[in-house]
N, CA, C, O and CB atoms as a CASP TS submission, in Angstrom:
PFRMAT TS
TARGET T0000
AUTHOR 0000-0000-0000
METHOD Language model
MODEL 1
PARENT N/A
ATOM      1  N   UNK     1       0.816  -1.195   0.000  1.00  0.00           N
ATOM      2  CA  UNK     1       0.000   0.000   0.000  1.00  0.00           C
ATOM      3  C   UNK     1       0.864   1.266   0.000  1.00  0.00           C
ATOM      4  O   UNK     1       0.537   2.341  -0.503  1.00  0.00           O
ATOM      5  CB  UNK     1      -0.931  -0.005   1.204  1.00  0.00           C
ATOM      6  N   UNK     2       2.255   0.935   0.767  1.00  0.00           N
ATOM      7  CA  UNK     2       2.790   2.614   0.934  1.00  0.00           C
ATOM      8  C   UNK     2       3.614   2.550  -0.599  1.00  0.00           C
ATOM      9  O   UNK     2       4.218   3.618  -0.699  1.00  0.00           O
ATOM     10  CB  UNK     2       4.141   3.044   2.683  1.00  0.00           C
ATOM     11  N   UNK     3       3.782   1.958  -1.443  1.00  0.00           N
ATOM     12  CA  UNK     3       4.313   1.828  -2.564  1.00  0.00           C
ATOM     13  C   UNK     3       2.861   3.124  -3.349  1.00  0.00           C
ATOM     14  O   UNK     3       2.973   4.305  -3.676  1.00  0.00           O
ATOM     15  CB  UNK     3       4.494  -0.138  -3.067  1.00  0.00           C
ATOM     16  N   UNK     4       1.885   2.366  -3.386  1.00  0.00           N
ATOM     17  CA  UNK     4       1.019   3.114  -4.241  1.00  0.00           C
ATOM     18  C   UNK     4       0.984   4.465  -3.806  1.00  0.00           C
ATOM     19  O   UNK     4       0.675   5.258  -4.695  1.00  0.00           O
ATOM     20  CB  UNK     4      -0.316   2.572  -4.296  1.00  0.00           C
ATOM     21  N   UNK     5       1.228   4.979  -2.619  1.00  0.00           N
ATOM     22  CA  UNK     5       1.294   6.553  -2.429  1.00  0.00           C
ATOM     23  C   UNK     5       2.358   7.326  -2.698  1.00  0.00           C
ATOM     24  O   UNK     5       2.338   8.499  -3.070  1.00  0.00           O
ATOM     25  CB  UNK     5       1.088   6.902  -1.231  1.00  0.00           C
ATOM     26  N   UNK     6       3.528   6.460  -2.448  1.00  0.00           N
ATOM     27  CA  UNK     6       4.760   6.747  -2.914  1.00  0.00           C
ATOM     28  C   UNK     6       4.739   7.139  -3.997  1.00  0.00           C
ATOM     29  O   UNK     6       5.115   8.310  -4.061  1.00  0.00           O
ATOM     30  CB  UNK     6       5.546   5.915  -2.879  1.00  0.00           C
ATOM     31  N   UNK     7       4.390   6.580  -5.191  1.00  0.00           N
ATOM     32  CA  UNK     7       4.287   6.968  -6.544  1.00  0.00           C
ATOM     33  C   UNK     7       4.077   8.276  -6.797  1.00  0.00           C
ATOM     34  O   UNK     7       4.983   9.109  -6.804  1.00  0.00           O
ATOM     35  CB  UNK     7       3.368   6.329  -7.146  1.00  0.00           C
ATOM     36  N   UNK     8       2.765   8.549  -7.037  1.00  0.00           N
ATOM     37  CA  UNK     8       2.327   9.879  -7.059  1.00  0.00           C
ATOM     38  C   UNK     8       2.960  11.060  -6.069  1.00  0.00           C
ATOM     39  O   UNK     8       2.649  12.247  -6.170  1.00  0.00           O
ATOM     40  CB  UNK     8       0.955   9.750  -6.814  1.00  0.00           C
ATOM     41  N   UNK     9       3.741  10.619  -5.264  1.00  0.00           N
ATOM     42  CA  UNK     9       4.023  11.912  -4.470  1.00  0.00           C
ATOM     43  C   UNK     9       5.474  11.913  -5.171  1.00  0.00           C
ATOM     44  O   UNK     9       5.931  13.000  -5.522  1.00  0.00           O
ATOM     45  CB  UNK     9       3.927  11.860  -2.547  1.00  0.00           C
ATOM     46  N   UNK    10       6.082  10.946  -5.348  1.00  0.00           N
ATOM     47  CA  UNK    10       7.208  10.986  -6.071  1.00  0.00           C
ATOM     48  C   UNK    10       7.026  11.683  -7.588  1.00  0.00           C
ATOM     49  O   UNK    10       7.902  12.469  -7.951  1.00  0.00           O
ATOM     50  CB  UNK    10       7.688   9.560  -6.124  1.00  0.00           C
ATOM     51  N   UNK    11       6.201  11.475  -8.233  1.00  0.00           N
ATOM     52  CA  UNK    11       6.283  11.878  -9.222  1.00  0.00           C
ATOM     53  C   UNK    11       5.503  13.573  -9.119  1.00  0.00           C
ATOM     54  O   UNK    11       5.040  14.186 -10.081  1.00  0.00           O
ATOM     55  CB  UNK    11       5.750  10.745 -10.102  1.00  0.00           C
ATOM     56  N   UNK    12       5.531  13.950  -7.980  1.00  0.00           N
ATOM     57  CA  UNK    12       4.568  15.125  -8.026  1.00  0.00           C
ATOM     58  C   UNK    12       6.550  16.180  -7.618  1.00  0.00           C
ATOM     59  O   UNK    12       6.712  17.283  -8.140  1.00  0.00           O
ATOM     60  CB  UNK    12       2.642  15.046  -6.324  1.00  0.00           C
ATOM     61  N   UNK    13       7.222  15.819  -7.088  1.00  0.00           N
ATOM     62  CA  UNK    13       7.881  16.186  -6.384  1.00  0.00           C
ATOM     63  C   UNK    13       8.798  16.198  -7.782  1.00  0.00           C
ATOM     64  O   UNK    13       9.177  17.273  -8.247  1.00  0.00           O
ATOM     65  CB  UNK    13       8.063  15.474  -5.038  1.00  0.00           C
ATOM     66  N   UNK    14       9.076  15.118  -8.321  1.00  0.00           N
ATOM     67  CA  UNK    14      10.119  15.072 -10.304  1.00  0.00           C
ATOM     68  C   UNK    14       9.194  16.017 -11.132  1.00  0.00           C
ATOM     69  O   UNK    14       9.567  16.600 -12.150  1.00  0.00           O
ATOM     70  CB  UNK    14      10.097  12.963 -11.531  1.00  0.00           C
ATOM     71  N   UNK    15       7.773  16.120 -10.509  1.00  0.00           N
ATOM     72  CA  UNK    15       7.513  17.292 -11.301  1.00  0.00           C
ATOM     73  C   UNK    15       8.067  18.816 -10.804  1.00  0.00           C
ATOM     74  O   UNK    15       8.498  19.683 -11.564  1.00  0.00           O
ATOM     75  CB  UNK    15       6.024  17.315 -11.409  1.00  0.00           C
ATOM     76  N   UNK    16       7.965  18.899  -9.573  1.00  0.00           N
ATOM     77  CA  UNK    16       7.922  20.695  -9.139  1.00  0.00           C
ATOM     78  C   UNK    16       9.715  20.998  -9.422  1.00  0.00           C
ATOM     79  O   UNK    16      10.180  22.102  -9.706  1.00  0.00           O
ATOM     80  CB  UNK    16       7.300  21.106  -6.855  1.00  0.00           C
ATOM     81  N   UNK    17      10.666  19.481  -9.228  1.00  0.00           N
ATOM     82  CA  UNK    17      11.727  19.340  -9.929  1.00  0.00           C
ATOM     83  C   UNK    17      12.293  20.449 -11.011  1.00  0.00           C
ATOM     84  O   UNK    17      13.096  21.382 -10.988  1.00  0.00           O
ATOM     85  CB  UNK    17      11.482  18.221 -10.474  1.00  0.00           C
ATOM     86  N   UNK    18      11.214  19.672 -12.198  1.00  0.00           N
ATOM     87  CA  UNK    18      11.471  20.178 -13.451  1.00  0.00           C
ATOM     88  C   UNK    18      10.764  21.227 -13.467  1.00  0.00           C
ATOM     89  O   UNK    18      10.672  21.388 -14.684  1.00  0.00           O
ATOM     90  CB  UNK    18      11.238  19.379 -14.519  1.00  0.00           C
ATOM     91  N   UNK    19      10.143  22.137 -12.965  1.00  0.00           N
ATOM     92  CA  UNK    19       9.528  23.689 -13.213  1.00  0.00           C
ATOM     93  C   UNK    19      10.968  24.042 -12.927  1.00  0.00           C
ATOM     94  O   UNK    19      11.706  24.602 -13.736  1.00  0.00           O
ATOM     95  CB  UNK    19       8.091  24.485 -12.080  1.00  0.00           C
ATOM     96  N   UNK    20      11.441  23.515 -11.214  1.00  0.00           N
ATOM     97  CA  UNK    20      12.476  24.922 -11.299  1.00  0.00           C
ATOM     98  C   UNK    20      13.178  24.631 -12.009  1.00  0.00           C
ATOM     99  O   UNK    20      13.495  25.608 -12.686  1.00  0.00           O
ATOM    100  CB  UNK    20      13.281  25.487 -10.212  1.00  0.00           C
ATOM    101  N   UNK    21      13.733  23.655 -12.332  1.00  0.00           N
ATOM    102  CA  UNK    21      15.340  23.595 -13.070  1.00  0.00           C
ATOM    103  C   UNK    21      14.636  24.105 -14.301  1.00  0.00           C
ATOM    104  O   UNK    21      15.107  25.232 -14.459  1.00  0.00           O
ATOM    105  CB  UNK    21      16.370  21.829 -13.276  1.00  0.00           C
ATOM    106  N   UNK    22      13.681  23.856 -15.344  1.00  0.00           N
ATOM    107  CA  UNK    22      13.172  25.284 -16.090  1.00  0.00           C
ATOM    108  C   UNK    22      13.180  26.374 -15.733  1.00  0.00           C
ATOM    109  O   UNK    22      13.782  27.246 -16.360  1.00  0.00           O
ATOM    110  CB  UNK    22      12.107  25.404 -16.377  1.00  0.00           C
ATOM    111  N   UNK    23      12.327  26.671 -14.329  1.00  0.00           N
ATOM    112  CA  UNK    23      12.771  28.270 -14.557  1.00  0.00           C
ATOM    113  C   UNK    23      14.435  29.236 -14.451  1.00  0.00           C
ATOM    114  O   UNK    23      14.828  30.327 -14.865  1.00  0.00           O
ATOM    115  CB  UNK    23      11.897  28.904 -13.445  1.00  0.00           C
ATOM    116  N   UNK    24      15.155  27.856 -13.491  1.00  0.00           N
ATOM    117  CA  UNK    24      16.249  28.563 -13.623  1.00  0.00           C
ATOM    118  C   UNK    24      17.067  28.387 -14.920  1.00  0.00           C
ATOM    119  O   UNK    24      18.006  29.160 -15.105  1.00  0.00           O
ATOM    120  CB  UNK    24      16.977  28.295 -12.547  1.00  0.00           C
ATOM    121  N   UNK    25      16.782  27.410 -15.859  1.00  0.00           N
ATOM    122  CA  UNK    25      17.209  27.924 -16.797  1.00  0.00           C
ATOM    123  C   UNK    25      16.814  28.823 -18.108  1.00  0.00           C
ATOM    124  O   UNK    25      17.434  28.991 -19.158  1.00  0.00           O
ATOM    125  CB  UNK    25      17.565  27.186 -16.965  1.00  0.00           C
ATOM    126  N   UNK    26      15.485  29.370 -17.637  1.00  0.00           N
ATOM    127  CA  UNK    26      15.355  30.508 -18.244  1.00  0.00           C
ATOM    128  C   UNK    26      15.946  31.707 -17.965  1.00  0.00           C
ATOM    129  O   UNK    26      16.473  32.407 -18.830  1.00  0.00           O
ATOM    130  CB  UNK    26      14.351  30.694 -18.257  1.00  0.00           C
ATOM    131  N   UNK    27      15.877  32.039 -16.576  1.00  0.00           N
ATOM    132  CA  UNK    27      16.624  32.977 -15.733  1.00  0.00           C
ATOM    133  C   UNK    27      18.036  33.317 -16.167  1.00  0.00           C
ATOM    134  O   UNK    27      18.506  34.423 -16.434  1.00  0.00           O
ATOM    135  CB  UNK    27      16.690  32.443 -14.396  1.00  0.00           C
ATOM    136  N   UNK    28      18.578  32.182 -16.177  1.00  0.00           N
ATOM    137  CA  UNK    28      19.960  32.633 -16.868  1.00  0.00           C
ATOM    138  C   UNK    28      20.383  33.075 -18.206  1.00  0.00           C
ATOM    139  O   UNK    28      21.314  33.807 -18.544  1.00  0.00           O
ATOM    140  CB  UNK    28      20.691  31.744 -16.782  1.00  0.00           C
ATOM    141  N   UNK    29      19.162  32.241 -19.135  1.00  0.00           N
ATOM    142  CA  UNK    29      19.211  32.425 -20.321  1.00  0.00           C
ATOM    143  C   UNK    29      18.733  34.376 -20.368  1.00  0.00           C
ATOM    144  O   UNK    29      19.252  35.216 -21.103  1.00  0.00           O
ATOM    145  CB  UNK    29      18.153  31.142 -21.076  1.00  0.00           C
ATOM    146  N   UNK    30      17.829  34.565 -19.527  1.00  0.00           N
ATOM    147  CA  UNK    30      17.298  35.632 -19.489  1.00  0.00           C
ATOM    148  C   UNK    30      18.530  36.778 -19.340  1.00  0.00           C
ATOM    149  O   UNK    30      18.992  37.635 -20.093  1.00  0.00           O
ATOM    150  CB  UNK    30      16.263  35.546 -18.428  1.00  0.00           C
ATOM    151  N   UNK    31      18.747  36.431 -18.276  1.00  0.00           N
ATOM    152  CA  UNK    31      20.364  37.229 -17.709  1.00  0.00           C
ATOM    153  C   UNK    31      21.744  37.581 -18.855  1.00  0.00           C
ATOM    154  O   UNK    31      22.405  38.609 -18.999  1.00  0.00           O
ATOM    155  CB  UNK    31      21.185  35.958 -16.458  1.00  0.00           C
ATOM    156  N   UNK    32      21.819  36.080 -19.633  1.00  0.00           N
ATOM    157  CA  UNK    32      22.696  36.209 -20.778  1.00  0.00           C
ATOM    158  C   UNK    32      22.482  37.389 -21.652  1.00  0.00           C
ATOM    159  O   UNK    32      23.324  38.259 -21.878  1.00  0.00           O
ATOM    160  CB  UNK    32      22.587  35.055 -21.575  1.00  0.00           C
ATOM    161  N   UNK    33      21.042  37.326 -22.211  1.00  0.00           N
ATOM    162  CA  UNK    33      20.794  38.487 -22.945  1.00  0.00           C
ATOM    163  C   UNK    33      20.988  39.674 -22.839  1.00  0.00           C
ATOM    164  O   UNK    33      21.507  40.516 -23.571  1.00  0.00           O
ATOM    165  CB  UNK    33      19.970  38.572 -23.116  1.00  0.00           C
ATOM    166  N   UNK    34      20.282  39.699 -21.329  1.00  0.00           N
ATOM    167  CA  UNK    34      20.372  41.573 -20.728  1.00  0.00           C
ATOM    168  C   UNK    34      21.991  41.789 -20.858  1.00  0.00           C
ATOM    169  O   UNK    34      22.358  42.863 -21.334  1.00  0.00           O
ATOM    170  CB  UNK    34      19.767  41.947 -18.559  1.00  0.00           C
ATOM    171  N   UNK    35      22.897  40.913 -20.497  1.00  0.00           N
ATOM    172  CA  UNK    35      24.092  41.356 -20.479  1.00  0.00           C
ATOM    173  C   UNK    35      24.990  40.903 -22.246  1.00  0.00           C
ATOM    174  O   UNK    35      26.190  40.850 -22.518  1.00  0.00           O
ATOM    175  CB  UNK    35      24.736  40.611 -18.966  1.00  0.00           C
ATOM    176  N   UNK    36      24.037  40.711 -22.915  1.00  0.00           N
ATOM    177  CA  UNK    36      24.383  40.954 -24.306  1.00  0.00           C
ATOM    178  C   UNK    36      25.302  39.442 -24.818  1.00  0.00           C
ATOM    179  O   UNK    36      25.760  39.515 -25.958  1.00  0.00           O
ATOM    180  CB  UNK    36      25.380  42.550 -24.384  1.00  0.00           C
ATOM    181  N   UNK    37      25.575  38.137 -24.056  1.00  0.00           N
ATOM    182  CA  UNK    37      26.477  37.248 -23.940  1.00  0.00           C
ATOM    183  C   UNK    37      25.776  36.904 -24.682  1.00  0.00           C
ATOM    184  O   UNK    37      26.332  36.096 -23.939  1.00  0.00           O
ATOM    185  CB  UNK    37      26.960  36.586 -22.928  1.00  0.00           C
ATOM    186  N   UNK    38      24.978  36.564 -25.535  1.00  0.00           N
ATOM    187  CA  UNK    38      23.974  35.512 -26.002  1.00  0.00           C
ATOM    188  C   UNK    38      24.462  35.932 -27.697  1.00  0.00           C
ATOM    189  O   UNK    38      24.288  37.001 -28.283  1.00  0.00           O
ATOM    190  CB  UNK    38      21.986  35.812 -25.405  1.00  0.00           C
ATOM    191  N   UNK    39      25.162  34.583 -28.225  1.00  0.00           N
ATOM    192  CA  UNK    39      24.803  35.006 -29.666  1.00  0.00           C
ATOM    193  C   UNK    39      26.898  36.016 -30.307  1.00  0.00           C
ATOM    194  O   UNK    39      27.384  36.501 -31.329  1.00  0.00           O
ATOM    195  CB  UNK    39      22.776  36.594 -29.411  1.00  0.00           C
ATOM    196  N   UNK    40      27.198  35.836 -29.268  1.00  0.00           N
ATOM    197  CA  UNK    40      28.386  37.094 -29.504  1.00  0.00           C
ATOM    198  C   UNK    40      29.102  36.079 -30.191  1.00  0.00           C
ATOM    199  O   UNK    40      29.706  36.652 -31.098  1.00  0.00           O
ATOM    200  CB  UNK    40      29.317  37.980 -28.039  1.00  0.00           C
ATOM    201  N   UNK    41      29.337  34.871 -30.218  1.00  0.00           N
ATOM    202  CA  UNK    41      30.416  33.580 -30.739  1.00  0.00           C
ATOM    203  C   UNK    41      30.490  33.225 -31.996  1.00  0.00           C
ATOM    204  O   UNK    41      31.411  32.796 -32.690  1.00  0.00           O
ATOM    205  CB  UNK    41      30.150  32.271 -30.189  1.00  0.00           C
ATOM    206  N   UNK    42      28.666  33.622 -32.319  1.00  0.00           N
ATOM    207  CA  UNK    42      28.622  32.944 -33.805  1.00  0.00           C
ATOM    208  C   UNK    42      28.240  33.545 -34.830  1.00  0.00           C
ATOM    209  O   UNK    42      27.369  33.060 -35.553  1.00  0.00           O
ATOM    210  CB  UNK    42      27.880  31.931 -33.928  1.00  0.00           C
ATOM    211  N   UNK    43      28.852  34.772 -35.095  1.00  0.00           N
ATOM    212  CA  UNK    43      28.821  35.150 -36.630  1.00  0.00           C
ATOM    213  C   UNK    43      30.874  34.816 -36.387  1.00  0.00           C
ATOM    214  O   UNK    43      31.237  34.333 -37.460  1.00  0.00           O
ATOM    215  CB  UNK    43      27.940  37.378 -37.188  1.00  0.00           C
ATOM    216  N   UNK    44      31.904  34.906 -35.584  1.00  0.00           N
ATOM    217  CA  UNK    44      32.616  34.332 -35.583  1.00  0.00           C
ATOM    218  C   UNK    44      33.207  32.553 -36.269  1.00  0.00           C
ATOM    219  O   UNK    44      33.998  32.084 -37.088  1.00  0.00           O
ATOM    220  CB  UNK    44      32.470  34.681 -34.672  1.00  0.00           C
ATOM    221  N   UNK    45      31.937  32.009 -35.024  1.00  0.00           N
ATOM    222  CA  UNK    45      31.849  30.764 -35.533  1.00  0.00           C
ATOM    223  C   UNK    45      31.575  30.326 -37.148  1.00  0.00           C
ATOM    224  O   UNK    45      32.194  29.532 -37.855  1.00  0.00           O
ATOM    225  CB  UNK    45      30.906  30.295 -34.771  1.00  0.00           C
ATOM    226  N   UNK    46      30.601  31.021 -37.388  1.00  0.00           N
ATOM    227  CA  UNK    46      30.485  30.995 -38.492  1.00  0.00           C
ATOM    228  C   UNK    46      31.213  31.437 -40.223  1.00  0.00           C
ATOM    229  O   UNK    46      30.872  30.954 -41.302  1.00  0.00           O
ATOM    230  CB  UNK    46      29.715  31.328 -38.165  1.00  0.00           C
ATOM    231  N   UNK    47      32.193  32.406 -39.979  1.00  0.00           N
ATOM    232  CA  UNK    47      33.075  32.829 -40.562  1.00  0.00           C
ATOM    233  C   UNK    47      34.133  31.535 -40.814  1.00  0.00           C
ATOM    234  O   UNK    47      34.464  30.959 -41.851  1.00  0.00           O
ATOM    235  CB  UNK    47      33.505  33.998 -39.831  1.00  0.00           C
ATOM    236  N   UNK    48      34.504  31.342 -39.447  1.00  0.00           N
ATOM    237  CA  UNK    48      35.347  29.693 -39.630  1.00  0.00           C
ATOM    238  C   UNK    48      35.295  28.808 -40.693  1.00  0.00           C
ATOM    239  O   UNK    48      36.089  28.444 -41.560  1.00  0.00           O
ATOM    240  CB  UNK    48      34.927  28.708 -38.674  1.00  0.00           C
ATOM    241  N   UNK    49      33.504  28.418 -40.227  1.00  0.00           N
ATOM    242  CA  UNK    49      33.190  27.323 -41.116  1.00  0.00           C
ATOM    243  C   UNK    49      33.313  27.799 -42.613  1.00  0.00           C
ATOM    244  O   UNK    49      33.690  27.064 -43.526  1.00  0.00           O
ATOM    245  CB  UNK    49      31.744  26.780 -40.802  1.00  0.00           C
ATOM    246  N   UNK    50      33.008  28.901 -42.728  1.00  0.00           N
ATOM    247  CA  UNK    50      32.976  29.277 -44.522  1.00  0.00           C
ATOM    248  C   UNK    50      34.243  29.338 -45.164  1.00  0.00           C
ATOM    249  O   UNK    50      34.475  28.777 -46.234  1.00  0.00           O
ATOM    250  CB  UNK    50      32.349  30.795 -44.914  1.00  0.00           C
ATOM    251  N   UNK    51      35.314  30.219 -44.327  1.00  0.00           N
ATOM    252  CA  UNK    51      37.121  29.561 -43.965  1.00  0.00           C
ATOM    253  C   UNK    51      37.548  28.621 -44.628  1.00  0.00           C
ATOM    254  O   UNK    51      38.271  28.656 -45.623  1.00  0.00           O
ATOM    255  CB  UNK    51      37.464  28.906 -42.575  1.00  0.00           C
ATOM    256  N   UNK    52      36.888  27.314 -43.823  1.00  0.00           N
ATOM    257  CA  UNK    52      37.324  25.958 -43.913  1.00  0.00           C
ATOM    258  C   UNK    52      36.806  25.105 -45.316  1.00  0.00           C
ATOM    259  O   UNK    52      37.577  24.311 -45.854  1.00  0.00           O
ATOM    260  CB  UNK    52      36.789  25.266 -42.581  1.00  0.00           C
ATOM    261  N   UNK    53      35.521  25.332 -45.814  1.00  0.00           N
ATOM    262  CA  UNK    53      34.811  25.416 -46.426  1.00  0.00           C
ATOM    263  C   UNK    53      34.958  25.867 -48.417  1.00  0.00           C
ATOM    264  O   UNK    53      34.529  25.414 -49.478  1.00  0.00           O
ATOM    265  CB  UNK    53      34.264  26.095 -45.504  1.00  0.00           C
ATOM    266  N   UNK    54      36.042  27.275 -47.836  1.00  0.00           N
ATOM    267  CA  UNK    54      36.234  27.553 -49.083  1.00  0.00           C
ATOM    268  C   UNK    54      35.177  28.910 -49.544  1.00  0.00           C
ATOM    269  O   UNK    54      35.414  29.580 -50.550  1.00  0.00           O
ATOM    270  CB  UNK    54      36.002  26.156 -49.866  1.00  0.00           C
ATOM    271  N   UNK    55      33.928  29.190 -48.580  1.00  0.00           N
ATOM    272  CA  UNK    55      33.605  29.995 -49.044  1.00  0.00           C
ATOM    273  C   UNK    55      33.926  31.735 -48.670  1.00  0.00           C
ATOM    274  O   UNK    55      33.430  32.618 -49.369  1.00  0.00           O
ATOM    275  CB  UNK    55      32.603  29.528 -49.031  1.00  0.00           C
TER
END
């Protein structure tokens, strides 16, 4: 019997889990932006590949 309650509370708990570790990784993602980090690597990156590429 304590198996069957277990379940659901377990899985209620892998749920509230995964909200935060979503929200904190929005948060940061959020944070990246305001501070402009987001995105700065790859018109770089991308230059490389065209480099290597030939174009």
């Amino acid at each position: 019997m304590n198996c069957l309650r277990a379940g659901p509370e377990r899985a209620q708990k892998e749920a509230e889990f995964e909200r935060s570790k979503a929200k904190r990784i929005n948060e940061f993602w959020e944070a990246q932006k305001k501070e402009g980090k987001v995105g700065e690597s790859k018109p770089k990156k991308k230059n490389n590949i065209n480099k290597l590429l030939g174009l």
